[in-house]
N, C-alpha and C positions, 0 to 999 in steps of 0.2 A: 504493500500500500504506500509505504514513504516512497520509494522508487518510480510511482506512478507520478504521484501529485508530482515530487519533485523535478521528474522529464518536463512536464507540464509549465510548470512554474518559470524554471529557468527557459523555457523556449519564449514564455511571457514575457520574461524580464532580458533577454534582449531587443524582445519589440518594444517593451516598456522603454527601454533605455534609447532607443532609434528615434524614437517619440518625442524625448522628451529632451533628446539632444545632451542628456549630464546622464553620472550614474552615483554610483556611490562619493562620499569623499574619502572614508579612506578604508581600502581593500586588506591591506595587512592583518595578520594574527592579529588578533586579541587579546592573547595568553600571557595572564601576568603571574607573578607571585607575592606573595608575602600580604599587606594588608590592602589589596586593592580590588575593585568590584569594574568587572567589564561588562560596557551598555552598548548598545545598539538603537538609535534612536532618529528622529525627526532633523535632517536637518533647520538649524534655524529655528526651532521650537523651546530650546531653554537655552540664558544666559552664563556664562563659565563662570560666574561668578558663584551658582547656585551650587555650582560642583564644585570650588574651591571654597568656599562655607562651610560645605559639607563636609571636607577634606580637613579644615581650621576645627569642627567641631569633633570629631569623630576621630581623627587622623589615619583615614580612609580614604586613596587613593581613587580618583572615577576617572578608567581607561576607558576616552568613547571614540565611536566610528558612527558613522554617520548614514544614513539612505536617504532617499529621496522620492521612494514606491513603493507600495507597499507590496508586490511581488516579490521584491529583489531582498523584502531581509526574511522573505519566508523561506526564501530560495536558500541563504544562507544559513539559516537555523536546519531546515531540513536536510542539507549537505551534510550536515555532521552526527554521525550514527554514535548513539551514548556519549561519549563528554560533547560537551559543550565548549568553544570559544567564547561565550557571549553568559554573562550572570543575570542582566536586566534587558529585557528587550519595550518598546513601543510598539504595539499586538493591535489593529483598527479590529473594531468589533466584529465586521463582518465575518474576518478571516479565523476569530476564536475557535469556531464548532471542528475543524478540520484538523487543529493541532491536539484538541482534548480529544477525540475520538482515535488518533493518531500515539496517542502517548508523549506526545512532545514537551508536553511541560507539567513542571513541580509544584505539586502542592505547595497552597503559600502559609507556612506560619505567620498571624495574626498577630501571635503574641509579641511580635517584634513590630509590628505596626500598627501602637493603639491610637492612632491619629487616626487611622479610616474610621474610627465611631464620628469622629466629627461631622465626616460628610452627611448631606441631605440625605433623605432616604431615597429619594428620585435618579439619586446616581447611582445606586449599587442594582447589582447582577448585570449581564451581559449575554443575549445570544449562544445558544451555544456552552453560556455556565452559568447558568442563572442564579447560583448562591456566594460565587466568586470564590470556588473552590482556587483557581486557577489563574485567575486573574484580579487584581487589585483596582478598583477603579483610580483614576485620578482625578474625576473632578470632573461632573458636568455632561449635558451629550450636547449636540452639534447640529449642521444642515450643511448638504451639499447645494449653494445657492446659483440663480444667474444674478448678479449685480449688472448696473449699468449705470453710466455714465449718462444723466438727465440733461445733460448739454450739446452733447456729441452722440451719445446712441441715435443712428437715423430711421430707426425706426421702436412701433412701441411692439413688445415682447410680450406675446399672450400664452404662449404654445413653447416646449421646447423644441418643436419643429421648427419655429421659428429661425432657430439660430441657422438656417440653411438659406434664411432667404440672401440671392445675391447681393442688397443692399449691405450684407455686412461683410462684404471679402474683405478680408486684413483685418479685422474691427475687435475679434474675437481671441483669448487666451486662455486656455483650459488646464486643470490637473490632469491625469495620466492613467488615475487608478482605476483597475479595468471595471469594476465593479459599478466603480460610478458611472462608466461610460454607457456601458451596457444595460444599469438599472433605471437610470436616466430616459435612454429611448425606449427600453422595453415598456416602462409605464408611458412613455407619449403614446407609446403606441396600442397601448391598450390590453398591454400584455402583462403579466406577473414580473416582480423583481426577481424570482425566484425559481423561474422557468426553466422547464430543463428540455421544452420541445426543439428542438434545431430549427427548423424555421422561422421560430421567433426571433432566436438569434440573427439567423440570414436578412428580415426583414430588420432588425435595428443597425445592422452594420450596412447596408441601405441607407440606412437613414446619417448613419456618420457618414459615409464615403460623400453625403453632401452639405454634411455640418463642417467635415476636414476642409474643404476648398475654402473657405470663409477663418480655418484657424491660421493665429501668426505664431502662435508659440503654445506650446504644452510646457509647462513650468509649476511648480509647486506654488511659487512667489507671485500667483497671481496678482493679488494686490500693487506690487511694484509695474505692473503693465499699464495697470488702469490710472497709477497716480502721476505715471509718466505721461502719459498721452498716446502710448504706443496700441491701445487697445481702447473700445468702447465699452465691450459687454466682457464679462468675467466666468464663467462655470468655476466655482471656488471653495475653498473651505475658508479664506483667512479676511471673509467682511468682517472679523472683528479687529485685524490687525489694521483694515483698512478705514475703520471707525474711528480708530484710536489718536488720529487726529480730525480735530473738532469743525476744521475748515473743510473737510469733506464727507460729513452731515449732513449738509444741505444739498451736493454737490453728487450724492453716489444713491440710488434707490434699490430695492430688491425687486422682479419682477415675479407677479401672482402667475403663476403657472394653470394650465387644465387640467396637469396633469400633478398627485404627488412626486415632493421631492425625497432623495434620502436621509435619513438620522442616521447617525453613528455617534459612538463615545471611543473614546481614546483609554486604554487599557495598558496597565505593566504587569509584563508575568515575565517567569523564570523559567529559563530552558529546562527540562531533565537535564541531567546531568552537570547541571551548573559548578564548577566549584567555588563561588562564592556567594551561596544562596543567602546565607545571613548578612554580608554585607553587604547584597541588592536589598532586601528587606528591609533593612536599615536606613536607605538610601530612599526609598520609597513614604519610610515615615517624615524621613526630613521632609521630602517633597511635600507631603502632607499638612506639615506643621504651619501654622499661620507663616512664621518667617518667611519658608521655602515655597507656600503658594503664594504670597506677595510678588516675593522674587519672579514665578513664573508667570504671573499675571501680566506688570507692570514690563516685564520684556515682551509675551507674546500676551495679550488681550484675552481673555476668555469666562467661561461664566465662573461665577463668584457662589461657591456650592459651600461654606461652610460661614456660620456666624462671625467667626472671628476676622474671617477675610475682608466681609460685609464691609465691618467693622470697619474696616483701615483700608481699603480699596480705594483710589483715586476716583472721584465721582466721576468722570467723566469716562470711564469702564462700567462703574456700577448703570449710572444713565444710557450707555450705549443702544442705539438703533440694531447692533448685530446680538444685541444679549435682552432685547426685548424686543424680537420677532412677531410681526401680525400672524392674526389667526390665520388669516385667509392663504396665508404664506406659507404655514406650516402643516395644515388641517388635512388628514390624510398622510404624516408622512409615513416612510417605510424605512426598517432596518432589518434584514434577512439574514441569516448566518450561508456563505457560502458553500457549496456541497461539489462534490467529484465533478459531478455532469455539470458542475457547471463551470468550472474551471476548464473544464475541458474546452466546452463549446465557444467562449473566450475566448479560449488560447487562438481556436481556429478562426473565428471570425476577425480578432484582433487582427490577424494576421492580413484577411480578406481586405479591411477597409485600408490599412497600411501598406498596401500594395497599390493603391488604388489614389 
């Protein structure tokens, strides 16, 4: 079964990577010793500061390497049969149900991490581990959005279909992750996120091959597209980095779609075979601690899931447009745990529209 997914995955993750133009930052071992916790994580998502805090409080070494898709660090975790390279990984929810049914990750001692009592109760379980045997939340769930640029979008945005029409060649800058690609058109299209029939895939890779003509870039960093000018409309995870200044409030809207959009939450778990399971665990509670979700907040934006945060959070995060979503915005959305058939039929259609 590992050998399956993993053929799959890494064939993903060199279209991922063709796509998206970057790959990892940095490919090297992992493997440390002595008092140190090796992550795998987000580029761009937490400041080194958070890690060297961590390191001042603990005197806990954090070796990290970087991805950029979410393919490419499943590709790398499932590469590695029993030990692990990697203590702490960033897991997007969809992809949970495949590693826990898989054996791939470690029970998480709790007792090393009493900061997760803190969190909302809206944030715990996850697809796939519904009690968070396996996975730690960190705070908060999400939306895969379109943003647009209310001054420059030339046209208005009703449909995800839309983003095909010719008025936006060049206009357009999208994430990469296949999931969202694929569960994006499959509900325009009127079809299940979670669909394992093949020509539903054939019909939304369809429908990319004429959203592609209209993209200028596949990049994580959506946001930097739109603030530059280089883009109009966005397919994105980071309206709330792109919130987080106040001059572009007025300047950036969400568009109400026909169809729903995706939810996900952002998850940390531990490879099996970790050899630093307690001081990822440890690493985790910091992140948890008021201090260490300040820290995370105030470098990347995101929701404000525990009292304390509330508390001492910069208003103009807590007020945010991207962390107080309309109904009509959100209402219906979807988050599926990914499955075989479906990674499969991904892998192939990915391939279909990127040819194309």
């Amino acid at each position: 079964m590992r050998k399956k997914i993993l053929s799959l995955l890494l064939s993903g993750v060199l279209i991922a990577s063709m796509l998206s133009g970057c790959g990892s930052a940095d490919t090297s071992s992992a493997k440390e010793t002595g008092d140190t916790v090796n992550i795998i994580v987000w580029e761009g998502s937490y400041p080194d500061e958070l890690f060297e805090n961590f390191e001042k409080e603990t005197g806990i070494h954090v070796n990290c390497s970087y991805i950029t898709n979410t393919d490419e660090i499943l590709a790398k975790l499932i590469a590695t049969e029993g030990e692990s390279d990697y203590d702490f990984i960033d897991l997007e929810s969809a992809y949970v149900k495949p590693f826990v049914d898989n054996n791939l990750l470690a029970e998480i001692d709790y007792s090393n991490i009493p900061n997760v009592k803190k969190l909302d109760e809206k944030c715990m379980g996850v697809v796939g581990d519904d009690d968070n045997t396996y996975t730690c939340p960190s705070g908060g769930y999400y939306y895969t959005l379109v943003v647009y640029n209310k001054e420059t979008c030339p046209i208005e945005i009703k449909s995800f279909r839309d983003l095909a029409d010719p008025a936006l060649e060049g206009e357009i800058c999208s994430v990469s992750s296949t999931i969202t690609l694929f569960g994006m058109a499959l509900t325009a299209l009127g079809y299940q996120p979670d669909s394992t029939t093949e020509s539903d895939y054939e019909a939304a890779a369809d429908l990319w091959v004429e959203i592609k003509k209209n993209i200028k870039a596949f990049t994580p960093a959506t946001y930097q597209s739109l603030e530059n000018g280089e883009c109009s409309v966005a397919l994105c995870y980071d309206y709330g980095k792109l919130m987080s200044n106040l001059d572009n409030w007025d300047k950036y809207d969400v568009a109400t779609l026909d169809s729903p959009i995706e939810s996900y939450s952002s998850t940390w778990a531990i490879p099996s075979g970790a050899a630093h399971k307690k001081e990822a665990e440890m690493l985790m509670n910091y992140m948890l601690s008021d201090e260490g979700y300040l820290e995370r907040v105030n470098y990347y934006p995101q929701m404000l899931s525990t009292e304390g945060v509330r508390a001492i959070a910069p208003k103009e995060i807590a007020d945010s447009p991207a962390f107080n979503l309309r109904e009509d915005v959100t209402d219906g959305a979807w988050m599926v745990p990914v499955s075989d058939e479906q990674i499969e039929l991904m892998d192939k259609y990915l391939t279909k529209f990127m040819s194309n």
